[in-house]
C-alpha positions in Angstrom: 0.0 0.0 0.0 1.2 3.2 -1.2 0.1 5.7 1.7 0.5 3.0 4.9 0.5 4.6 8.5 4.0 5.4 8.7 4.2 7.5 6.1 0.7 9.1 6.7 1.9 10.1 10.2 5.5 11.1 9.5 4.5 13.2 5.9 1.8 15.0 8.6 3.8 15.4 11.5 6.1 19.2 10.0 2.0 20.1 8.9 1.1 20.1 12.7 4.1 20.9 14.1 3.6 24.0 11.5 0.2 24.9 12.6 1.3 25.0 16.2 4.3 26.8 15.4 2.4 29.6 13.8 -1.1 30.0 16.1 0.5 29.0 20.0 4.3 27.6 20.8 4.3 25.2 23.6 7.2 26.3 26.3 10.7 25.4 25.6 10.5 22.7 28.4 8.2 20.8 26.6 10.3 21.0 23.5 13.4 20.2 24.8 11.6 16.8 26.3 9.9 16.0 22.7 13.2 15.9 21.2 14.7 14.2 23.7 12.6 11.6 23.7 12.7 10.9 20.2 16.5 11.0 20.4 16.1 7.9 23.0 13.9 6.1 20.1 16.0 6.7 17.5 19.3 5.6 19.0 16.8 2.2 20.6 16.1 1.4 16.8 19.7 2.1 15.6 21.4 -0.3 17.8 19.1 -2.9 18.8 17.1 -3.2 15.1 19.2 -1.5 12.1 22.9 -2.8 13.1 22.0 -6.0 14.0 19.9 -6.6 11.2 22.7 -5.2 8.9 24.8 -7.3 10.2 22.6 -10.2 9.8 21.8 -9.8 5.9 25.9 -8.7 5.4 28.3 -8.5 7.8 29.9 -7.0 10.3 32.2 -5.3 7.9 29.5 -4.1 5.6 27.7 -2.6 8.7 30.7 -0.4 9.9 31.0 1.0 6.2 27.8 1.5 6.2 27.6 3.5 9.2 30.2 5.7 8.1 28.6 6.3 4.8 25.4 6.8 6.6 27.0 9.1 9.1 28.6 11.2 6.0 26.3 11.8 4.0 24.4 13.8 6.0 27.4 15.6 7.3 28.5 16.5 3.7 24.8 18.1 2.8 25.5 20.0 5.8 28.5 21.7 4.5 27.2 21.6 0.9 24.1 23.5 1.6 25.5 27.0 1.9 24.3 29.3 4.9 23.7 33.2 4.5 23.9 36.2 7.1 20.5 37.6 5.4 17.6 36.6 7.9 15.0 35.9 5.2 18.0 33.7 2.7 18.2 31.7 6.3 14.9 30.6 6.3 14.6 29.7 2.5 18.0 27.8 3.7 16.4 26.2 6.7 13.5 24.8 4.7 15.9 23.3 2.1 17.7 22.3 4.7 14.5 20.0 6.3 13.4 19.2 2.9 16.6 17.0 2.4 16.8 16.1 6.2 12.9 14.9 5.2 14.3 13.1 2.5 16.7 10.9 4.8 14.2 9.7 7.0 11.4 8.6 4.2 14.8 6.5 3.0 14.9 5.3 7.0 11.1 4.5 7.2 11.1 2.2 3.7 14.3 0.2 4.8 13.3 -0.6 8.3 9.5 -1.2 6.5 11.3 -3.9 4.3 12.9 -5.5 8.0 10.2 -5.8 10.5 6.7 -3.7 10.4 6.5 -3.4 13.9 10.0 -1.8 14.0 9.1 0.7 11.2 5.9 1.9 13.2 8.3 2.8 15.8 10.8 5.0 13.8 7.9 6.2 12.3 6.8 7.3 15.7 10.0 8.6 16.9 10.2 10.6 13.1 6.7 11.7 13.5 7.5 13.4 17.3 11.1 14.9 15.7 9.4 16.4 12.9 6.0 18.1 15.0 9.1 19.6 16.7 11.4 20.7 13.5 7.8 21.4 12.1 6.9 24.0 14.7 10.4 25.6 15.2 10.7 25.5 11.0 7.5 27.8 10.5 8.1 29.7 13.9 11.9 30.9 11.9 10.4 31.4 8.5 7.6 33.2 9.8 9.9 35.4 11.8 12.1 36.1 8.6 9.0 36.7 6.2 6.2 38.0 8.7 3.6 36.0 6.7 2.0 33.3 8.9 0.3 31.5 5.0 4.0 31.9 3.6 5.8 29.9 6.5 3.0 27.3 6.6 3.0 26.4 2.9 7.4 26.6 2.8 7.2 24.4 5.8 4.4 21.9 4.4 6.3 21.7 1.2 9.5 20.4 2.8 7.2 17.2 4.6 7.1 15.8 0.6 10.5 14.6 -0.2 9.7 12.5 2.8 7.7 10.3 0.7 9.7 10.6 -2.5 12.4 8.7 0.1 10.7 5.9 0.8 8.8 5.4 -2.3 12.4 5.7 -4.1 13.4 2.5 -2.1 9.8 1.2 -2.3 10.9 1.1 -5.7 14.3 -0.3 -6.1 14.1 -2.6 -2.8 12.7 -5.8 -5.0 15.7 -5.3 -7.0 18.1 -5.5 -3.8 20.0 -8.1 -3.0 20.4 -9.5 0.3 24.0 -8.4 1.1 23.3 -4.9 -0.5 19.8 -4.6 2.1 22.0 -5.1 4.7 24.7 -2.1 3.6 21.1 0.0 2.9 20.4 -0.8 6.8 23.5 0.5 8.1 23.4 3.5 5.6 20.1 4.2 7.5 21.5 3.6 10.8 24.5 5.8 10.0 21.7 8.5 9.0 19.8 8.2 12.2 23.0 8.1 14.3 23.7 11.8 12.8 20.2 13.1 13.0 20.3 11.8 17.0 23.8 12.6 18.1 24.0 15.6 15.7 20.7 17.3 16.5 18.1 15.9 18.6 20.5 15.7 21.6 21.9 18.8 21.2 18.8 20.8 20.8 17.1 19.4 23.3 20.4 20.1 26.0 18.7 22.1 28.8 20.2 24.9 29.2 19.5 25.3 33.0 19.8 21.4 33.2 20.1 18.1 31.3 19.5 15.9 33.8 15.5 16.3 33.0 16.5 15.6 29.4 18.4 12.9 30.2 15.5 10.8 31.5 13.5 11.8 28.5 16.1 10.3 26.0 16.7 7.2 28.4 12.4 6.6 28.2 12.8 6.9 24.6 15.6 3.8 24.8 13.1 1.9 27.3 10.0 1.9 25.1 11.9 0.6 22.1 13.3 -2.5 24.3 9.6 -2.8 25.4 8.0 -3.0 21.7 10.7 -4.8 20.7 11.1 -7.9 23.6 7.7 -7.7 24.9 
């Protein structure tokens, strides 16, 4: 099926995290523990799902190039895509920026869909929650840059698609994979949610007045992957 529930609630997620962003921000507590949280999940599924399954279908040698590609990838469209000093080029540049971060995870959600369903529900998830947070704070910056509340909703709405061109691309290709090359593709994707948590998530949610309340949200997130997935 085309539109399944993970991609329904992960394309969706930036469109309510936009609508929130634009008519009522929730406090910066409440962000920092979203984000945290979803760190917690996506490091659970990386180590406990992607690498072993990588390793699995390849081998432990694929993996650990696989990770590093992963890992660099995103790092290098970080320093490809160009920042400016001009407030408004910053948010066209931040909504380019989450289209191709978008683009990543649709990749993540179709390769762990291929795996185990149940698994892919729960990245889903843990995407969905990230991206109602890079949602709101997307069209809470471009709305700051252009002062026009329809102009940030629609820039930020337009950057949930490539999300779905992701995983349909592998949707595509994946029953022309072969098993050694899914297992490379899994550590590719773990490599890509290792940057996104270590990179990101964790950073942004650091408290700045502590991040020992953090801490406990990203450890929850770790918890309720072990639960889903030994339970």
């Amino acid at each position: 099926m085309i539109l399944n529930t993970e991609i329904i609630l992960s394309i969706f997620s930036p469109v309510i995290g936009a609508v929130i962003g634009i008519l009522r921000k929730p406090s910066p507590s409440v962000l920092y523990h979203m984000l945290a949280f979803s760190g917690g999940i996506m490091l659970g599924v990386t180590f406990l799902d992607l690498i072993p399954d990588s390793i699995y279908y390849s081998s432990s040698s694929v993996c650990i190039y696989g990770l590093i590609i992963g890992f660099f990838i995103m790092y290098l469209l970080k320093l490809i895509i160009p920042e400016s000093n001009s407030i408004k080029s910053k948010a066209y540049y931040l909504a380019s920026g989450m289209a191709v971060h978008h683009f990543s995870e649709g990749i993540a959600i179709a390769i762990t869909a291929t795996i185990n369903p149940k698994i892919s529900f729960i990245v889903a998830m843990s995407i969905a929650v990230h991206n109602i947070a890079k949602g709101l704070c997307t069209s809470g910056s471009i709305y700051f840059s252009v002062r026009n509340k329809y102009k940030a909703f629609i820039l930020t709405c337009l950057t949930a698609f490539p999300l779905y061109l992701g995983y349909m691309l592998i949707q595509f290709f994946i029953i022309r994979i072969s098993t050694p090359f899914l297992g490379l593709l899994l550590s590719i994707s773990a490599g890509i949610m290792l940057y996104i948590t270590t990179a990101e998530l964790i950073p942004a949610s650091s408290n700045k007045k502590s991040n020992y309340a953090t801490m406990f949200s990203l450890i929850s997130g770790i918890i309720m992957v072990m639960a889903l997935e030994y339970c």
